[in-house]
MIGUSE-819682 format. One line per 2 residues: number of its first residue (from 1); for each residue x negated, y, z negated of C-alpha. Coordinates in pm, 1 decimal, padded with zeros to 6 digits. Example, Ala and Ser with C-alpha at 12.3 -4.5 7.8 and 13.67 -1.06 7.14 Angstrom:
BEGIN
1> -01230.0 -00450.0 -00780.0  -01367.0 -00106.0 -00714.0
This chain:
BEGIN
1> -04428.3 14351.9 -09407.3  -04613.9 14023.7 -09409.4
3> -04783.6 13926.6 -09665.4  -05027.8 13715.3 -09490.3
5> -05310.0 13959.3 -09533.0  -05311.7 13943.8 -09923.3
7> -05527.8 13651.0 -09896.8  -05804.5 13574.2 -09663.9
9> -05948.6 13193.3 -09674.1  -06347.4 13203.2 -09735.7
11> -06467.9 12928.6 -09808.0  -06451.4 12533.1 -09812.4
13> -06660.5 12358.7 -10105.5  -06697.8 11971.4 -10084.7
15> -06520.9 11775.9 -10361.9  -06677.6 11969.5 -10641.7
17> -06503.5 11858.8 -10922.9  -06332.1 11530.0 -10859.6
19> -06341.6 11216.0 -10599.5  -05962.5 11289.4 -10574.8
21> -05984.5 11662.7 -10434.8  -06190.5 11930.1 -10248.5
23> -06223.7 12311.9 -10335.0  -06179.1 12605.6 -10171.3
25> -06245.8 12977.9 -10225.7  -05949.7 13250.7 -10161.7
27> -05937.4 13586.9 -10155.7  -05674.0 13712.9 -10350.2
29> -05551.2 14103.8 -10327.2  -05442.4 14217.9 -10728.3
31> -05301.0 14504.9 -10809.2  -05448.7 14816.8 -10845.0
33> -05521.4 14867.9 -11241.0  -05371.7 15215.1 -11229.8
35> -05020.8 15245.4 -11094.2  -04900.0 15587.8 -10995.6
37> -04544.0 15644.6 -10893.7  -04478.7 15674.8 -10509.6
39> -04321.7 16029.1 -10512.8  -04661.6 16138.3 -10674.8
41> -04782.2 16311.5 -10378.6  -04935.4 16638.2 -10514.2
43> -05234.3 16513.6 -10769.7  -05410.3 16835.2 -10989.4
45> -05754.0 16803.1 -11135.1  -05893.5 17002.0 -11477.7
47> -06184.3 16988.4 -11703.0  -06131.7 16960.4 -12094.1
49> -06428.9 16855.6 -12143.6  -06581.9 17194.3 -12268.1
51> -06611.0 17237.9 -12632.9  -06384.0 17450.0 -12827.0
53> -06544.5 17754.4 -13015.6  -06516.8 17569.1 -13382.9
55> -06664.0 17253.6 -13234.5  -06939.1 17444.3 -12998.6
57> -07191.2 17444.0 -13302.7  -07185.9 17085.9 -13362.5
59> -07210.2 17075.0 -12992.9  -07541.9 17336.6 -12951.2
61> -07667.8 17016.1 -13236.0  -07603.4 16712.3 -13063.8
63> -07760.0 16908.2 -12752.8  -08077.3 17024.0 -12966.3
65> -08058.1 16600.5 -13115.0  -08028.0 16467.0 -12770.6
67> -08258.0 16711.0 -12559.3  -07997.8 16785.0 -12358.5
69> -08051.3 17098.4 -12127.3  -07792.3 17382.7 -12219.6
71> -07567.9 17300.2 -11866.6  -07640.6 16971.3 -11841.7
73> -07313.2 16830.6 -11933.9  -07150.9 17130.7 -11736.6
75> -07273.2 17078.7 -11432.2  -07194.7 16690.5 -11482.4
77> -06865.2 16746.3 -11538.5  -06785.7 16959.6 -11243.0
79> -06975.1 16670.9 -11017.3  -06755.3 16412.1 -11180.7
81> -06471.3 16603.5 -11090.4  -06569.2 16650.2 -10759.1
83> -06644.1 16267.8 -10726.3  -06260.0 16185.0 -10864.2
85> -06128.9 16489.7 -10575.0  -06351.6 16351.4 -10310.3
87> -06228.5 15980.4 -10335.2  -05873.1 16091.6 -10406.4
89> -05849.3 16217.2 -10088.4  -05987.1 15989.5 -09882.9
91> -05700.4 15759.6 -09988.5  -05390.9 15821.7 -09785.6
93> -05189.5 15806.8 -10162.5  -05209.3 16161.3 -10197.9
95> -05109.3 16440.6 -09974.0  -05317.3 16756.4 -10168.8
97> -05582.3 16741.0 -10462.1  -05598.6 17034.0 -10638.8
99> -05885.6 17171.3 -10885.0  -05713.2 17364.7 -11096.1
101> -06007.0 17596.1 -11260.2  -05883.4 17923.1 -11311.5
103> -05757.5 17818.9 -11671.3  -06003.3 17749.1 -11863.7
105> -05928.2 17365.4 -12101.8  -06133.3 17287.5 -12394.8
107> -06193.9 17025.7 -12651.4  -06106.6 17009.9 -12970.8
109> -06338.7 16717.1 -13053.6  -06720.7 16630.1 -12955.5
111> -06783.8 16308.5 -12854.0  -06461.8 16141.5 -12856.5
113> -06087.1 16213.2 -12663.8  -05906.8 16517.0 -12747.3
115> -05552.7 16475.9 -12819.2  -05281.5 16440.9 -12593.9
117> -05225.1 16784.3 -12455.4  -04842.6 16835.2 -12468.6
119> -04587.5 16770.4 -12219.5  -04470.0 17145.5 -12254.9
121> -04813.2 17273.8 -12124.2  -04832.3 16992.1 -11871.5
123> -04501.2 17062.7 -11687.5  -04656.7 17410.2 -11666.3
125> -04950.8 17357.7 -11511.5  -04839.2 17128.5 -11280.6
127> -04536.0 17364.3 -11205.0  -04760.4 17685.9 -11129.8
129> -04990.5 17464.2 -10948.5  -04722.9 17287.5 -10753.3
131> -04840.8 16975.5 -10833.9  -04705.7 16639.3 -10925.8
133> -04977.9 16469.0 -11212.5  -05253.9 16561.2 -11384.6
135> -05579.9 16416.8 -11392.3  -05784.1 16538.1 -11725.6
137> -06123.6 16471.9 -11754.6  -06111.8 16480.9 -12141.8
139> -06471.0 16373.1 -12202.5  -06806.4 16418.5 -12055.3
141> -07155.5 16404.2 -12257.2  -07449.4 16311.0 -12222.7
143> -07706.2 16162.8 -12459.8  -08102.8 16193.0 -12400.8
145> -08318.1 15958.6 -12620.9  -08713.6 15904.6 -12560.5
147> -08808.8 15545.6 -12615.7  -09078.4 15303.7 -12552.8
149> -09069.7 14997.7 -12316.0  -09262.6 14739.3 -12262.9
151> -09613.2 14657.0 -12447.0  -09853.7 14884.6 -12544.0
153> -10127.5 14948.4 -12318.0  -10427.1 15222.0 -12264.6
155> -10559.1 15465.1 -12045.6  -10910.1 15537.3 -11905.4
157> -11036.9 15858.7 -11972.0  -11373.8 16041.3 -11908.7
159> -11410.1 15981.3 -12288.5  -11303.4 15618.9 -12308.9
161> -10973.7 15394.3 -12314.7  -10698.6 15577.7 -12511.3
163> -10417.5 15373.5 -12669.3  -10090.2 15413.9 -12636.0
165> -09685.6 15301.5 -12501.3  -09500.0 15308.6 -12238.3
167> -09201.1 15515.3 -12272.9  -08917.8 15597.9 -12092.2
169> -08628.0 15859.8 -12098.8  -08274.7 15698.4 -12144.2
171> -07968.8 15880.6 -12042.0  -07544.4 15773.1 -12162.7
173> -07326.2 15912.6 -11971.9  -06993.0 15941.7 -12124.1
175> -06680.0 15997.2 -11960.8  -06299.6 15970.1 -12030.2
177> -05965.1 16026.9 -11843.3  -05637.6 16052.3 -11828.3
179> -05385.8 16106.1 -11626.3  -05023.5 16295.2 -11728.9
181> -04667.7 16228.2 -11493.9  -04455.3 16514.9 -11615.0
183> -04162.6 16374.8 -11442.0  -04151.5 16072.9 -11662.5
185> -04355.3 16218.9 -11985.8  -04579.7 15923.5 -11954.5
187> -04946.1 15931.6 -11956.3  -04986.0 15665.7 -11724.0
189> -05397.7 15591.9 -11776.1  -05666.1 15685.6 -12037.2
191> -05951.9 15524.8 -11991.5  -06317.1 15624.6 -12118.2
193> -06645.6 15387.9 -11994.5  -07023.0 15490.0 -12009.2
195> -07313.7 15483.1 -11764.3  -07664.5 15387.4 -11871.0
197> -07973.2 15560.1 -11673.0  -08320.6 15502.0 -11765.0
199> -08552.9 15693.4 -11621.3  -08922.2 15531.7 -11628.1
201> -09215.5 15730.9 -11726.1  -09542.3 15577.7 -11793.5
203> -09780.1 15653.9 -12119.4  -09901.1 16019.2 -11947.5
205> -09741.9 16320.8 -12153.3  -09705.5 16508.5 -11828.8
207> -09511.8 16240.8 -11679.7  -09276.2 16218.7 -11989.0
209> -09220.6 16607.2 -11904.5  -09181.8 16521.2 -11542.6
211> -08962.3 16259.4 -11612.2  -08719.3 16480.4 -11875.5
213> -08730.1 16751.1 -11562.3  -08578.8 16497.9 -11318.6
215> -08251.5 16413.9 -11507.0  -08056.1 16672.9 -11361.5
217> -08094.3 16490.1 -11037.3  -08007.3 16112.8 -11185.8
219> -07712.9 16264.7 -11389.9  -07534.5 16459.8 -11092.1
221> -07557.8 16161.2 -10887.8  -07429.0 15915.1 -11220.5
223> -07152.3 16199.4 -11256.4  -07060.9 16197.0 -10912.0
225> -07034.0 15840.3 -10895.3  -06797.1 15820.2 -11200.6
227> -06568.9 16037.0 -11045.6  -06555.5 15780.4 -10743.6
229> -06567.1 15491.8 -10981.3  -06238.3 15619.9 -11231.7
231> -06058.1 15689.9 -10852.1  -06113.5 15313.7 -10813.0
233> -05862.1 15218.9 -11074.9  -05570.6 15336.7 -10827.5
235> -05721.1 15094.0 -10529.2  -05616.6 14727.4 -10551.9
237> -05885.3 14510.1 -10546.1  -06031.4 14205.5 -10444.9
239> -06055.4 13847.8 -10667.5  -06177.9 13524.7 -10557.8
241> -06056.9 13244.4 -10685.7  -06009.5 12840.9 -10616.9
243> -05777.4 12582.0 -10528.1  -05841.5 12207.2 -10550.6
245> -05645.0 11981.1 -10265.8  -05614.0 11628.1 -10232.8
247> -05804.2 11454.1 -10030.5  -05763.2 11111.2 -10109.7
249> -05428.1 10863.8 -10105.6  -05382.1 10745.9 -09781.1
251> -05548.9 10789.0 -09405.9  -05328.9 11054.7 -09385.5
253> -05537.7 11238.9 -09604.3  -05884.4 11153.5 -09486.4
255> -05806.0 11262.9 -09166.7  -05642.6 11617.5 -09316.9
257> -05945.7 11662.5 -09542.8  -06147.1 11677.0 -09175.7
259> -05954.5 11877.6 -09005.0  -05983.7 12116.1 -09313.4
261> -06354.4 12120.8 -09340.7  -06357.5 12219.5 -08998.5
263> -06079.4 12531.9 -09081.7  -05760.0 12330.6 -08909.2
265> -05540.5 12415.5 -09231.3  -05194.2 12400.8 -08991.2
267> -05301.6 12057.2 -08814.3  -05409.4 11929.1 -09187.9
269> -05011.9 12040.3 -09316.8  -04886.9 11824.4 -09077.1
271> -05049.6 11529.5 -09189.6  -04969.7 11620.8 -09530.0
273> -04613.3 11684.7 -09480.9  -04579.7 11335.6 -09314.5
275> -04697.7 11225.4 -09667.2  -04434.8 11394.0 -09811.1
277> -04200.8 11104.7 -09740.4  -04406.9 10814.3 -09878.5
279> -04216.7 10556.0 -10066.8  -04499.9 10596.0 -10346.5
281> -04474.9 10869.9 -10561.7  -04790.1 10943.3 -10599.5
283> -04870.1 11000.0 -10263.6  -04624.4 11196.1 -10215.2
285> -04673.9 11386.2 -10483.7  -05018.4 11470.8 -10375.8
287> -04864.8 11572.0 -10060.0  -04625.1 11820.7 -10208.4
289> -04887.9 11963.2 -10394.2  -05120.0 12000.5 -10080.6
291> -04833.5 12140.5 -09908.4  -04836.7 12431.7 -10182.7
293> -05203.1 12489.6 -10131.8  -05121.5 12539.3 -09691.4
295> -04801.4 12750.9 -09771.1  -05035.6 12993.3 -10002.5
297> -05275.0 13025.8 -09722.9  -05044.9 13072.2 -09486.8
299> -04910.8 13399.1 -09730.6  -04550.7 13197.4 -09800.2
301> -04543.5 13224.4 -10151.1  -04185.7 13105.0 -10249.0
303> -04299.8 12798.9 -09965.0  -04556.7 12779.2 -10197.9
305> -04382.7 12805.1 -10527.1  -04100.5 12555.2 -10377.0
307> -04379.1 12278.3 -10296.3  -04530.6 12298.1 -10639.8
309> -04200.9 12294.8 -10866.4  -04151.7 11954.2 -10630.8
311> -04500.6 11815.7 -10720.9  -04438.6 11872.2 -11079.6
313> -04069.6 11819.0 -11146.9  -04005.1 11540.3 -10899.0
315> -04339.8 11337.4 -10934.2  -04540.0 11472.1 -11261.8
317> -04849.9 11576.0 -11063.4  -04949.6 11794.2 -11338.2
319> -05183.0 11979.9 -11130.3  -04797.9 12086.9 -11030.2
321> -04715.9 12249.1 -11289.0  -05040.8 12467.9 -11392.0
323> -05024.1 12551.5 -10996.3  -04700.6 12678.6 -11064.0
325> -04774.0 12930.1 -11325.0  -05042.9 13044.1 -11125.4
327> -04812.3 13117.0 -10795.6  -04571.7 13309.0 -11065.2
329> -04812.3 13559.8 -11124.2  -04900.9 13579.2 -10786.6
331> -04548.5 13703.1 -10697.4  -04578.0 13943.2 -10993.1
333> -04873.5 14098.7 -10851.5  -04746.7 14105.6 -10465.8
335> -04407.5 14289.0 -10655.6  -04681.9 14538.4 -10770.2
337> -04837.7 14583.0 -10532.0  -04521.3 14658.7 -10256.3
339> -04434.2 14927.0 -10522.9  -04823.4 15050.2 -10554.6
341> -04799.9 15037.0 -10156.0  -04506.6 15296.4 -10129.3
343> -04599.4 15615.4 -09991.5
């Protein structure tokens, strides 16, 4: 499979940073942060997010502390859930995502992750559920805090100005994950992250009240959108990043740094690999270098890696040599990302 569409040329940048050389944008693929074996194929989904019976009271507190409605956090979790299910499989990575709710997981922790749950109950579920991983979501909370924003400020009344603050109704929504291959005994992700919502409601009591009532709403979207958010960790992704080129040495290059800025990166090697020859190093140097830069756009990484080893070890254009390391871990990342690509 070629490679070529692992990097996508956006944008040309005049000499930014020296006389010597231009810049250019890239778009670089990288791997996806989560990397799930390719005979995964069957992915199952449960909730352990639900407090345990000797952690429930300290639970029913924090609720009571943080104004929390009494199925706030339920309901959240299940739309979390049913974000994770709904962008799992709309990726082609998985054949079936299961729910798996008819057992009933719980917490034996508020507020943070629960241990581990142990390979021995894993294998089961995923073997009566036919499955091949487990996704846990091993936390979901939510905190509820009144605050004030802003300055204070008044409000006319039949009776006169009255004094008082804005305030507003901030939400944290807490989630965390992992993510259990039996097969290998690994838990190949835990990850927690939290989601901010303020909710803006003015200095009127009633619209504090109406403000508390709507959170239901914000939080099932937040919690849906978590669930598509933690499904992004299995997607590659996309990073854009620069390359300088040389632009200056010999009319050779002048003529190369046109036909660049007008998107001619083939007609612009040629000139550059006519440089490669020149009886002065440095020239040529540059050229092998620039000849790098071409052979990465063009998706020819060991080209690429070939050109700037040359630069480096045959005419100490140190630009060489940091260009090398950088096309090194490109080829890491493509070897990811072949693997990540497996179905």
């Amino acid at each position: 499979m070629s490679m070529t569409r692992y990097i996508t040329l956006l944008l040309l940048v005049p000499a930014l940073f020296s006389c010597k050389t231009n810049q250019l944008f890239i778009n670089v693929v990288q791997p996806a942060p989560v990397t799930i074996a390719p005979e995964i194929k069957k992915a199952g989904i449960i909730n352990r997010s639900i407090p345990t019976d000797e952690t429930k009271i300290f639970d029913i507190i924090d609720k009571a502390l943080t104004l929390e409605s009494a199925d706030l956090d339920s309901n959240g979790a299940q739309q979390s859930i049913a974000g994770l299910r709904d962008e799992l499989l709309g990726n082609d990575r998985f054949s079936e995502v299961k729910v798996i709710d008819d057992t009933e997981f719980r917490a034996s922790r508020v507020g943070l992750l629960p241990p581990p749950l142990s390979w021995d109950i894993v294998e089961m579920i995923c073997r009566e559920s036919q499955t091949d991983a487990l996704f846990a979501l091993e936390r979901f909370d939510t905190d509820t805090r009144l605050g004030h924003s802003g300055s204070a400020t008044s409000v006319k009344t039949p009776v006169g100005n009255i004094p008082g603050l804005n305030t507003a109704v901030e939400i944290i929504i807490n989630t965390g994950w992992r993510i259990y291959d039996p097969s290998s005994r690994t838990i190949v992700d835990e990850f927690s992250f939290a989601e901010q919502l303020v909710l803006r409601s003015g200095i009127n009591p009633l619209a504090t009240v109406l403000a508390l009532a709507s959170r239901r709403e914000a939080v099932t979207e937040a919690s849906l959108n978590a669930g598509h958010t933690y499904a992004i960790r299995l997607l590659p992704w996309n990073l854009s990043v620069t390359r300088d080129y040389f632009v200056k040495g010999t009319d050779n290059f002048k003529k190369a740094k046109r036909k660049a800025q007008n998107g001619k990166w083939d007609e612009a090697g040629e000139l550059w690999l006519a440089e490669t020859d020149n009886p002065s190093g440095k020239i040529a140097g540059r050229a092998a270098f620039n000849m790098a830069i071409i052979s990465e756009i063009n998706g020819k990484l060991d080209e690429a890696l070939s050109w700037a080893q040359k630069a480096w070890e045959d005419y100490r254009i140190k630009a060489g040599l940091r260009y090398t390391a950088i096309l090194n871990e490109r080829k890491r990342n493509e070897g990811i990302l072949r693997f990540q690509e497996l179905r």
